[in-house]
Chimera marker file (.cmm) of the C-alpha trace (Angstrom):
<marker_set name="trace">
<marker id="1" x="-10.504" y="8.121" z="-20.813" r="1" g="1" b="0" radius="0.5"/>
<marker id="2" x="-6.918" y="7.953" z="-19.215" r="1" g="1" b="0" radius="0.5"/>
<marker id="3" x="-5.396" y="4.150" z="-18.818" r="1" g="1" b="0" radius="0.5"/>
<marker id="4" x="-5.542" y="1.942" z="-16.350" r="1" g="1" b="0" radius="0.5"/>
<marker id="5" x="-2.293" y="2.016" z="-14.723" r="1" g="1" b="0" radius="0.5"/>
<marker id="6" x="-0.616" y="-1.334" z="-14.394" r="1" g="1" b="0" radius="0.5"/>
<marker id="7" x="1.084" y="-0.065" z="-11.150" r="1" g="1" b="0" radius="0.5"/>
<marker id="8" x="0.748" y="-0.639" z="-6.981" r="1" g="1" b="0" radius="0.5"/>
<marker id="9" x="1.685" y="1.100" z="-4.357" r="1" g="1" b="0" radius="0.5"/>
<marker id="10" x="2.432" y="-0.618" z="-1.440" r="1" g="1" b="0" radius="0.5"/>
<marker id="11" x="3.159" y="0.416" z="2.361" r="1" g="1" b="0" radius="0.5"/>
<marker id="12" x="2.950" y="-2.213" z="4.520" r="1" g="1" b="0" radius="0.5"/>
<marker id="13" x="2.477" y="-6.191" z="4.594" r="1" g="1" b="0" radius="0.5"/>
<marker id="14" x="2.590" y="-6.591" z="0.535" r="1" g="1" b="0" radius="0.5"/>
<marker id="15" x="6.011" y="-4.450" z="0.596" r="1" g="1" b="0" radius="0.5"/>
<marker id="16" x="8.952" y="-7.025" z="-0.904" r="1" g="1" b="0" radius="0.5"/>
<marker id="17" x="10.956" y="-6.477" z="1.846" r="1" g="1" b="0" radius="0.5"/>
<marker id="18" x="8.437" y="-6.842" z="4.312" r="1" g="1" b="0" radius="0.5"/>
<marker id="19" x="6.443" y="-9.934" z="2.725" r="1" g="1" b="0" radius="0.5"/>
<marker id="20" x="5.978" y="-13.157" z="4.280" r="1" g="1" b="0" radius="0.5"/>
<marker id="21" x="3.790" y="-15.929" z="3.444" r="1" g="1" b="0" radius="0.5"/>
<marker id="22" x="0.767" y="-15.244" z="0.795" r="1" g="1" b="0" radius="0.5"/>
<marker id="23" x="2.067" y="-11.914" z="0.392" r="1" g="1" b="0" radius="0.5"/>
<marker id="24" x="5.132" y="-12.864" z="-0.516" r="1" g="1" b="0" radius="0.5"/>
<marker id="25" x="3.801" y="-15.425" z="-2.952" r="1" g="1" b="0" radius="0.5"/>
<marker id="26" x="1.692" y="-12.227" z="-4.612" r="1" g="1" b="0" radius="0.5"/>
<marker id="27" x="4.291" y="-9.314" z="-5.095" r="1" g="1" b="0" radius="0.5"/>
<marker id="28" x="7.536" y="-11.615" z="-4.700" r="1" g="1" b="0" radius="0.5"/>
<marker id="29" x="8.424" y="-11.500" z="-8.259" r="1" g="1" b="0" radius="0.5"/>
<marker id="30" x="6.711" y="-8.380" z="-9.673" r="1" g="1" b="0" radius="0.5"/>
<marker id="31" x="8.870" y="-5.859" z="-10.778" r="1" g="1" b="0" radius="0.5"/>
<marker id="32" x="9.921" y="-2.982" z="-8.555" r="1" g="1" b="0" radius="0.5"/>
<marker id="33" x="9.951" y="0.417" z="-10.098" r="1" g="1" b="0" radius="0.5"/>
<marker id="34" x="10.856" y="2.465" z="-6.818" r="1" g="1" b="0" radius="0.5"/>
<marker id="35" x="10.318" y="3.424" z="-3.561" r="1" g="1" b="0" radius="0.5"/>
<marker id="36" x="8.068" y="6.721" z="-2.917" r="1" g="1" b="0" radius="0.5"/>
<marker id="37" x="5.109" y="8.544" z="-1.598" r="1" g="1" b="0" radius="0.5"/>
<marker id="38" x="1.485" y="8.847" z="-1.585" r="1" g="1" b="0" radius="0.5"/>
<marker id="39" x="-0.669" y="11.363" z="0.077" r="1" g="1" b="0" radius="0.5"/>
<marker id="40" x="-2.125" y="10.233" z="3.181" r="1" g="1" b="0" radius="0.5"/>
<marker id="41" x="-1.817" y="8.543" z="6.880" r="1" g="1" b="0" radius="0.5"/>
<marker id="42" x="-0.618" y="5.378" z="7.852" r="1" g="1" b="0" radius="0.5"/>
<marker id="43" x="-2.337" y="3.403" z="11.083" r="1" g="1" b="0" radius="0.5"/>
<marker id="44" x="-1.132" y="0.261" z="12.601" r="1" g="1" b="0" radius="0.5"/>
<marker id="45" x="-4.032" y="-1.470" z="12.964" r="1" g="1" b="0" radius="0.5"/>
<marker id="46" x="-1.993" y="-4.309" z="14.842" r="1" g="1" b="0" radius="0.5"/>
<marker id="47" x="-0.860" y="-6.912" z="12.293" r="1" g="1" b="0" radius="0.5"/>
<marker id="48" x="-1.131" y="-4.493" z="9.421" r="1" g="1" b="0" radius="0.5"/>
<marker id="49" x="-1.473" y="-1.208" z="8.566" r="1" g="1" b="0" radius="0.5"/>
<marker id="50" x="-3.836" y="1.160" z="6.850" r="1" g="1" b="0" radius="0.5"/>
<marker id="51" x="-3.743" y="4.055" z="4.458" r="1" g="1" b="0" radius="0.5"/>
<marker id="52" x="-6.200" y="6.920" z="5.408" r="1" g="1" b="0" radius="0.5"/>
<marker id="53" x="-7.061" y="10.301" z="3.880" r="1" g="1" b="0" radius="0.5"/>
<marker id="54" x="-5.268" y="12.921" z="5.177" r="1" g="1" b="0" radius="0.5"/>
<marker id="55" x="-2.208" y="15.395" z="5.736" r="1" g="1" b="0" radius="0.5"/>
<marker id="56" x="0.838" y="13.450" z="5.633" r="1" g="1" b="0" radius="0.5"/>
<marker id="57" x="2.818" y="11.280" z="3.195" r="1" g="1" b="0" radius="0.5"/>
<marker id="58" x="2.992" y="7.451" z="3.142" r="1" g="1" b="0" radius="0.5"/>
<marker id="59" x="6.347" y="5.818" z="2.166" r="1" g="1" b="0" radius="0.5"/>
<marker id="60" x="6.095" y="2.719" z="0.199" r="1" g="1" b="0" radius="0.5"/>
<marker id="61" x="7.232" y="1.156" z="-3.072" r="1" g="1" b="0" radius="0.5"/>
<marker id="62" x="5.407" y="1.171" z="-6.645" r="1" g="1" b="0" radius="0.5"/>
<marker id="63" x="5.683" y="-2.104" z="-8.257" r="1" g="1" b="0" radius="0.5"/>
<marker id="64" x="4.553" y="-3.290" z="-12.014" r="1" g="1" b="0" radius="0.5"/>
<marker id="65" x="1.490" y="-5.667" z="-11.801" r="1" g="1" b="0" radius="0.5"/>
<marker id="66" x="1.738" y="-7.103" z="-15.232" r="1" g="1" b="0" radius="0.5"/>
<marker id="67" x="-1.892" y="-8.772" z="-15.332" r="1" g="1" b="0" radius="0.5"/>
<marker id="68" x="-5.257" y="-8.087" z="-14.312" r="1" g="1" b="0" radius="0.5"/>
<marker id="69" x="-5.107" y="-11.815" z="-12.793" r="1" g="1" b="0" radius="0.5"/>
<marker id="70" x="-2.186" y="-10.950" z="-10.661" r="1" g="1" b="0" radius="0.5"/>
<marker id="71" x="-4.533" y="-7.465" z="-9.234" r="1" g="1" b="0" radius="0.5"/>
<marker id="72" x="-7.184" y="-9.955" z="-8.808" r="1" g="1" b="0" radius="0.5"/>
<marker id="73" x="-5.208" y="-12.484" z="-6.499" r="1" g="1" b="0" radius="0.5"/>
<marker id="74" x="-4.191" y="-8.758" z="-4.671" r="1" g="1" b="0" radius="0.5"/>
<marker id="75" x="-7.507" y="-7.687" z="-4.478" r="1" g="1" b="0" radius="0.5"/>
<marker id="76" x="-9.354" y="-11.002" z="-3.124" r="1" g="1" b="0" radius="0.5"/>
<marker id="77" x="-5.998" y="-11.015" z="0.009" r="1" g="1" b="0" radius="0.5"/>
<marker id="78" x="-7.130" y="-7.481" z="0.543" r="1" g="1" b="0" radius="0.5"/>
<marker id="79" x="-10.799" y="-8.427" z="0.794" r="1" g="1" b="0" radius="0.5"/>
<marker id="80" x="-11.506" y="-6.267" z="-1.690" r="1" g="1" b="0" radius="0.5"/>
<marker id="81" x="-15.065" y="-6.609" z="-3.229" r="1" g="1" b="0" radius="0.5"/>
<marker id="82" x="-16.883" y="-8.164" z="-0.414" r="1" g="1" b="0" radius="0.5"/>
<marker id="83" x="-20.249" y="-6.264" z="1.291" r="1" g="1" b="0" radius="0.5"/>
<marker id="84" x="-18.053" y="-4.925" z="3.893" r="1" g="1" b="0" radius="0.5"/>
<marker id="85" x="-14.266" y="-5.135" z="2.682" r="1" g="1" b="0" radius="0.5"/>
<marker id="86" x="-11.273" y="-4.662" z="4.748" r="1" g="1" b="0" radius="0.5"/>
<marker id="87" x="-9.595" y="-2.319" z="1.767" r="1" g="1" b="0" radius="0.5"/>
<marker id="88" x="-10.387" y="-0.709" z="-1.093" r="1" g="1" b="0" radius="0.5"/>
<marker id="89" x="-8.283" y="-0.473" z="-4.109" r="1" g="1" b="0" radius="0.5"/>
<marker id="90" x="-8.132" y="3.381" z="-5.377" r="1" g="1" b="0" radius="0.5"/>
<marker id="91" x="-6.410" y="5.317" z="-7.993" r="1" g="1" b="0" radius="0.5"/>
<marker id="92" x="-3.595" y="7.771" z="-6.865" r="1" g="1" b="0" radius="0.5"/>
<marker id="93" x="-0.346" y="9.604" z="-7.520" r="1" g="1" b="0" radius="0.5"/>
<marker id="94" x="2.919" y="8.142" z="-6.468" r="1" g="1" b="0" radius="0.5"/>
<marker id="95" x="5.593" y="10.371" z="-6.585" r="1" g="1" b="0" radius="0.5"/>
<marker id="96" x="9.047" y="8.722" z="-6.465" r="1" g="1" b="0" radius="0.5"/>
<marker id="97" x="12.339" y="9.711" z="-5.483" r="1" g="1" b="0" radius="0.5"/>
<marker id="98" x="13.068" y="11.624" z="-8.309" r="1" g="1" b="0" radius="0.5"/>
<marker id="99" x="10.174" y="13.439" z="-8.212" r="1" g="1" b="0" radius="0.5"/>
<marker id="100" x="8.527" y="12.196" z="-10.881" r="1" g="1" b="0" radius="0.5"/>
<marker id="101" x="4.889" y="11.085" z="-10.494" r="1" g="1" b="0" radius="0.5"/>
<marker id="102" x="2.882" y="7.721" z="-11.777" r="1" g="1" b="0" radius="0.5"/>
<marker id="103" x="-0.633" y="6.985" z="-11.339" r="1" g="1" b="0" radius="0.5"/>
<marker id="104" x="-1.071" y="4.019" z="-9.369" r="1" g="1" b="0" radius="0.5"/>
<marker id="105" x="-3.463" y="1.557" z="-7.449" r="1" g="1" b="0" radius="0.5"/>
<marker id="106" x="-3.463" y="2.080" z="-3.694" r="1" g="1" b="0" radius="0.5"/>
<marker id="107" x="-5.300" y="-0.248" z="-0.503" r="1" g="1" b="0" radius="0.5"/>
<marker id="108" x="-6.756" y="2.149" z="1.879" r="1" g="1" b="0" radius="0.5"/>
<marker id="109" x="-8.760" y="1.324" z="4.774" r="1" g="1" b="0" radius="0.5"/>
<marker id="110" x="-12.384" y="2.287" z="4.702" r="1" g="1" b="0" radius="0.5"/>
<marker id="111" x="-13.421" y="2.087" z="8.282" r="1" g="1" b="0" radius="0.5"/>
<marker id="112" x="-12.851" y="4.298" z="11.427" r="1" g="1" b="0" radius="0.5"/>
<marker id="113" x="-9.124" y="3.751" z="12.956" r="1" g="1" b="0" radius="0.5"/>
<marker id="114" x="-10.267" y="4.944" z="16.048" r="1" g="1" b="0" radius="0.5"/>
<marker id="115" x="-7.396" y="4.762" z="18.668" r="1" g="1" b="0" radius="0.5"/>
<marker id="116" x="-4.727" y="2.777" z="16.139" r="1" g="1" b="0" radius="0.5"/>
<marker id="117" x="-1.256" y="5.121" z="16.402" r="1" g="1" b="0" radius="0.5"/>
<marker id="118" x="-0.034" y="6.743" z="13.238" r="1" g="1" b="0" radius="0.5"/>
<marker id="119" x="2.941" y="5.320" z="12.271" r="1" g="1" b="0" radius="0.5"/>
<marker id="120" x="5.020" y="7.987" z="12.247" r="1" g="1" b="0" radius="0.5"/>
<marker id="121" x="6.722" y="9.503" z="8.983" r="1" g="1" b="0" radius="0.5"/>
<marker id="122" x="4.215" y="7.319" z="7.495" r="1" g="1" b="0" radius="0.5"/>
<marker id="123" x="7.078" y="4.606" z="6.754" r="1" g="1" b="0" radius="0.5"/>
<marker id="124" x="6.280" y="1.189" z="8.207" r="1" g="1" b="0" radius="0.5"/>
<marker id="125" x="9.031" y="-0.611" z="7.228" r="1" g="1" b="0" radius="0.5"/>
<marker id="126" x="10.866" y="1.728" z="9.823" r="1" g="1" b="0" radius="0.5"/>
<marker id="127" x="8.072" y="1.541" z="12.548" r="1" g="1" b="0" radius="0.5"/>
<marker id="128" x="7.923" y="-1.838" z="12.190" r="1" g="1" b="0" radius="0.5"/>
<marker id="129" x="11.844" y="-2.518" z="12.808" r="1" g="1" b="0" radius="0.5"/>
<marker id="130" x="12.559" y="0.479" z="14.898" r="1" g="1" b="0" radius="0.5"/>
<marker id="131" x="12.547" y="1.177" z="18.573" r="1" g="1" b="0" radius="0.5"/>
<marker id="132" x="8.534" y="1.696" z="19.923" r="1" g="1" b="0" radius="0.5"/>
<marker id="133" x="8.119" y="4.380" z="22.920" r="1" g="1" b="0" radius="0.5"/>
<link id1="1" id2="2" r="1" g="1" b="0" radius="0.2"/>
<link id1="2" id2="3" r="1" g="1" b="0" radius="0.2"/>
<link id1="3" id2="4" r="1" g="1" b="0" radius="0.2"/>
<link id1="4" id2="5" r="1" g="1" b="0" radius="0.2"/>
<link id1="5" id2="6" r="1" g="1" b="0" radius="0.2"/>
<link id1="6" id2="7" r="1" g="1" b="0" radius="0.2"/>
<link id1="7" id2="8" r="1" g="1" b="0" radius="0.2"/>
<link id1="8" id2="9" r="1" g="1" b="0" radius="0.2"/>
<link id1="9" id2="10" r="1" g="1" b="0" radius="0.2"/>
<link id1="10" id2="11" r="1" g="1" b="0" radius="0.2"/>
<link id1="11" id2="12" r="1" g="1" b="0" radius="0.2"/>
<link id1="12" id2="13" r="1" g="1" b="0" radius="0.2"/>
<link id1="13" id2="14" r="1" g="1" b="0" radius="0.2"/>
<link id1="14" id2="15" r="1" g="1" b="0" radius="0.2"/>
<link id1="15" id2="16" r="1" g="1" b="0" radius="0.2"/>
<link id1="16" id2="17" r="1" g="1" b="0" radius="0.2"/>
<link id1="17" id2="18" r="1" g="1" b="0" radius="0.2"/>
<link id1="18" id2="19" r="1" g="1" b="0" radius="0.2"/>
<link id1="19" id2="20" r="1" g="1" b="0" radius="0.2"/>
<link id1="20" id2="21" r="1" g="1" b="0" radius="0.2"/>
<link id1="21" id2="22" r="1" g="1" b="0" radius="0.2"/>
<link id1="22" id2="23" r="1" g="1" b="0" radius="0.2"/>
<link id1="23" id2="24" r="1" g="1" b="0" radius="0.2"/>
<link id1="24" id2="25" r="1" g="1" b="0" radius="0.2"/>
<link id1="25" id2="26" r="1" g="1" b="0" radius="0.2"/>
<link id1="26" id2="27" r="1" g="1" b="0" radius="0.2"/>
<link id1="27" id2="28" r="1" g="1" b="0" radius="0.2"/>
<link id1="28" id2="29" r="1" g="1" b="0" radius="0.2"/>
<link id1="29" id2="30" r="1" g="1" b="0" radius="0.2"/>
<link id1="30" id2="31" r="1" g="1" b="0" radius="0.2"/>
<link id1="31" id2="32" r="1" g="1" b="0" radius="0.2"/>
<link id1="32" id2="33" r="1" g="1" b="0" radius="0.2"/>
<link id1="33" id2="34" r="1" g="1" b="0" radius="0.2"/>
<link id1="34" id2="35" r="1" g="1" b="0" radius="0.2"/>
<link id1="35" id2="36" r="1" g="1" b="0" radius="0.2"/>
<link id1="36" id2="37" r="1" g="1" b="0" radius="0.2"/>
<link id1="37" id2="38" r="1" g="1" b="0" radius="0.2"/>
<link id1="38" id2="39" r="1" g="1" b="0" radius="0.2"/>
<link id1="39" id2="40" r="1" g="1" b="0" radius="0.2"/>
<link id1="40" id2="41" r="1" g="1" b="0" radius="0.2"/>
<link id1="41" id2="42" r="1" g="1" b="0" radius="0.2"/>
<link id1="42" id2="43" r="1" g="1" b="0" radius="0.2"/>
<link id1="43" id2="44" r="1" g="1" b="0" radius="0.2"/>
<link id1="44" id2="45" r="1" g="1" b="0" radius="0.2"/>
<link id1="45" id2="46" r="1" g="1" b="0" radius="0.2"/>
<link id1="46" id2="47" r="1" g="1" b="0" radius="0.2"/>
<link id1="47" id2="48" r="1" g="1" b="0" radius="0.2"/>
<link id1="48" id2="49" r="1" g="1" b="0" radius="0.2"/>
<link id1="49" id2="50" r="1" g="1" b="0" radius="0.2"/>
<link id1="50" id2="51" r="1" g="1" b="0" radius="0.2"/>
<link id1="51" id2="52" r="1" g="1" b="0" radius="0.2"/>
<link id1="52" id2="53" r="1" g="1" b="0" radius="0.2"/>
<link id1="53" id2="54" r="1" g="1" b="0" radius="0.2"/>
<link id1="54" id2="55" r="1" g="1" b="0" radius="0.2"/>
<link id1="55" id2="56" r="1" g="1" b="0" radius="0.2"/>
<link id1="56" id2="57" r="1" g="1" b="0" radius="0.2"/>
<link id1="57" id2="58" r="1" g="1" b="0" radius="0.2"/>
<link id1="58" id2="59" r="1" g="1" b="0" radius="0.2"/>
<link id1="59" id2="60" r="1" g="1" b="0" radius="0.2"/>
<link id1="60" id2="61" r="1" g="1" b="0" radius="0.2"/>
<link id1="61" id2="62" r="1" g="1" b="0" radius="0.2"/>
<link id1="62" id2="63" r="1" g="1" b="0" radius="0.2"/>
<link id1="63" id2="64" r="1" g="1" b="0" radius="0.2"/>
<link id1="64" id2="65" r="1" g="1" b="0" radius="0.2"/>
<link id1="65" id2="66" r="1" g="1" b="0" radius="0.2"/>
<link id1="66" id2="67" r="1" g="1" b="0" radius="0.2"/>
<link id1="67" id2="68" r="1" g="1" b="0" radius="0.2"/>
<link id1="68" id2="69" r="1" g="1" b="0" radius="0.2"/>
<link id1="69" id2="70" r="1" g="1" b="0" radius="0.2"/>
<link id1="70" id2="71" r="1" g="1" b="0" radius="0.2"/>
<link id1="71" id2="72" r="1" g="1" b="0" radius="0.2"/>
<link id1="72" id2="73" r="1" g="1" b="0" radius="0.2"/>
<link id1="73" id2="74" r="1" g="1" b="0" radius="0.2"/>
<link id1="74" id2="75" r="1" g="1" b="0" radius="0.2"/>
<link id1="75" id2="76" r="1" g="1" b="0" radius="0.2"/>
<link id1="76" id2="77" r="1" g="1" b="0" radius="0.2"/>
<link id1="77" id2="78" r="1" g="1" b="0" radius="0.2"/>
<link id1="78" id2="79" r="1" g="1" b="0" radius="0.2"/>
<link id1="79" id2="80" r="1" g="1" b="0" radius="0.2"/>
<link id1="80" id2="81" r="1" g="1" b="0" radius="0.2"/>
<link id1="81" id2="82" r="1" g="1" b="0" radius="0.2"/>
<link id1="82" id2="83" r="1" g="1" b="0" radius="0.2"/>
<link id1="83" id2="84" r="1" g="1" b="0" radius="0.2"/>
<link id1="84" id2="85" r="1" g="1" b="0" radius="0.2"/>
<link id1="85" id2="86" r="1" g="1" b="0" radius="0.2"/>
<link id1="86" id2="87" r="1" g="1" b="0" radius="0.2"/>
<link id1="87" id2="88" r="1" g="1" b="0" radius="0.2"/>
<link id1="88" id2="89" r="1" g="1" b="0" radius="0.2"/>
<link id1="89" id2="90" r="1" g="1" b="0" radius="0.2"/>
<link id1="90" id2="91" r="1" g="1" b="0" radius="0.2"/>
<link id1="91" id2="92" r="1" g="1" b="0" radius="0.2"/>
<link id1="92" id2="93" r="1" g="1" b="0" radius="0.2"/>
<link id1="93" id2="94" r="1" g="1" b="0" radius="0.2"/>
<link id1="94" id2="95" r="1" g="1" b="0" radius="0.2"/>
<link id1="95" id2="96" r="1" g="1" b="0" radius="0.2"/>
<link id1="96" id2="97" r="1" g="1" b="0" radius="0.2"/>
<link id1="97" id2="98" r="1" g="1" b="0" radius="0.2"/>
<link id1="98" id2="99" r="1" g="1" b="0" radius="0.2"/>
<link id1="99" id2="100" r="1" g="1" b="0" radius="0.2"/>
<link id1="100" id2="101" r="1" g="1" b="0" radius="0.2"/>
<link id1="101" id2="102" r="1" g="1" b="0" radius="0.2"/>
<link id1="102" id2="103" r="1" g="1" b="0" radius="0.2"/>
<link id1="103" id2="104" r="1" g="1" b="0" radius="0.2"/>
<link id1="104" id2="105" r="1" g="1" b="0" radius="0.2"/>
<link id1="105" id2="106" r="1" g="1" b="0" radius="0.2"/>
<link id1="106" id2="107" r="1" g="1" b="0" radius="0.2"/>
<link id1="107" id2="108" r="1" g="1" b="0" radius="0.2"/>
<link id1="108" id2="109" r="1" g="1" b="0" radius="0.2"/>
<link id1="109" id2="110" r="1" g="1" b="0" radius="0.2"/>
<link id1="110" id2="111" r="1" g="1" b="0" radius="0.2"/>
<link id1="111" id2="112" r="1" g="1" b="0" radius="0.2"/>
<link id1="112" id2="113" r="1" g="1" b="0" radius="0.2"/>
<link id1="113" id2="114" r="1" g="1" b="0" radius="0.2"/>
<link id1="114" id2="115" r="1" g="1" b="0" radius="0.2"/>
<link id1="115" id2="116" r="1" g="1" b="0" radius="0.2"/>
<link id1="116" id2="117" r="1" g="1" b="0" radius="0.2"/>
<link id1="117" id2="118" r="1" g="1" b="0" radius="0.2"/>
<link id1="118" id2="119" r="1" g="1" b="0" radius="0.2"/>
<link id1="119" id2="120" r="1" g="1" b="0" radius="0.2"/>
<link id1="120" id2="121" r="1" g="1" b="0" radius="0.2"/>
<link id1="121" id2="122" r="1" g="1" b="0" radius="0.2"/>
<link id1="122" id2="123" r="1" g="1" b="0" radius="0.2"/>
<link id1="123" id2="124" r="1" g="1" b="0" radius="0.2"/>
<link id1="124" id2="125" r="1" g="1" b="0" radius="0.2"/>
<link id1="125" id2="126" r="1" g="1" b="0" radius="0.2"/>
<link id1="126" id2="127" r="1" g="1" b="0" radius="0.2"/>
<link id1="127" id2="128" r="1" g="1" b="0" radius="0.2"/>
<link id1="128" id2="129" r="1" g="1" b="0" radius="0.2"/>
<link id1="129" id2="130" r="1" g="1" b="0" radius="0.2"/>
<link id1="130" id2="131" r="1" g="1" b="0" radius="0.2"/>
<link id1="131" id2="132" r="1" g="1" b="0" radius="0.2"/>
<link id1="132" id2="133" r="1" g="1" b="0" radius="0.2"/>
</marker_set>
């Protein structure tokens, strides 16, 4: 059986650059390995967005979790583990800027997006500072 990796991806909220508040308290301090991809689409579902299957790339940044205690405190802010959770923690392929690729722990969101926009190029960061038409 392969590892558990000890790596994140993250996209949105829980991004350093991006985090305020409890999610800054969470990934503040982890290590960042560097920014990349994962396979996918990106919704803004209004104060966050969410990773679905699909054709497309998502543009984030993998960061070292350390301890199972630290994925915990991610998991529980993602509602992860509840009857009906708002994410769910899965295990996919980063690939980074130098094209090398990690497996990694990923949020994506379970439930329909129905009429939330793709963020486009997949990079919130961007979206989220950038001009909206």
């Amino acid at each position: 059986m392969p590892p558990v990796p000890d790596l994140l991806f993250v996209y949105g909220t829980l991004r350093p650059a991006l985090a305020v508040g409890r999610p800054r308290q969470l990934v503040g301090d982890l290590e960042l390995v560097g920014s990349g991809t994962v396979a996918g689409v990106l919704h803004d579902l209004g104060r966050y967005p969410g990773l679905v299957a699909g054709p497309g790339v998502v543009r984030g940044d993998l960061l070292k979790i350390g301890d199972d205690a630290r994925l915990a405190a991610i998991d529980a802010y993602e509602g992860c583990g509840t009857s009906r959770p708002l994410f769910r923690r899965k295990l996919t392929t980063a690939r980074l800027a130098d094209g090398s690729e990690l497996p990694a722990w990923v949020y994506v969101y379970p439930h329909p997006v129905g009429s939330a926009p793709a963020v486009p190029g997949g990079d919130y960061a961007a979206y989220r500072d950038g001009p909206r038409s």
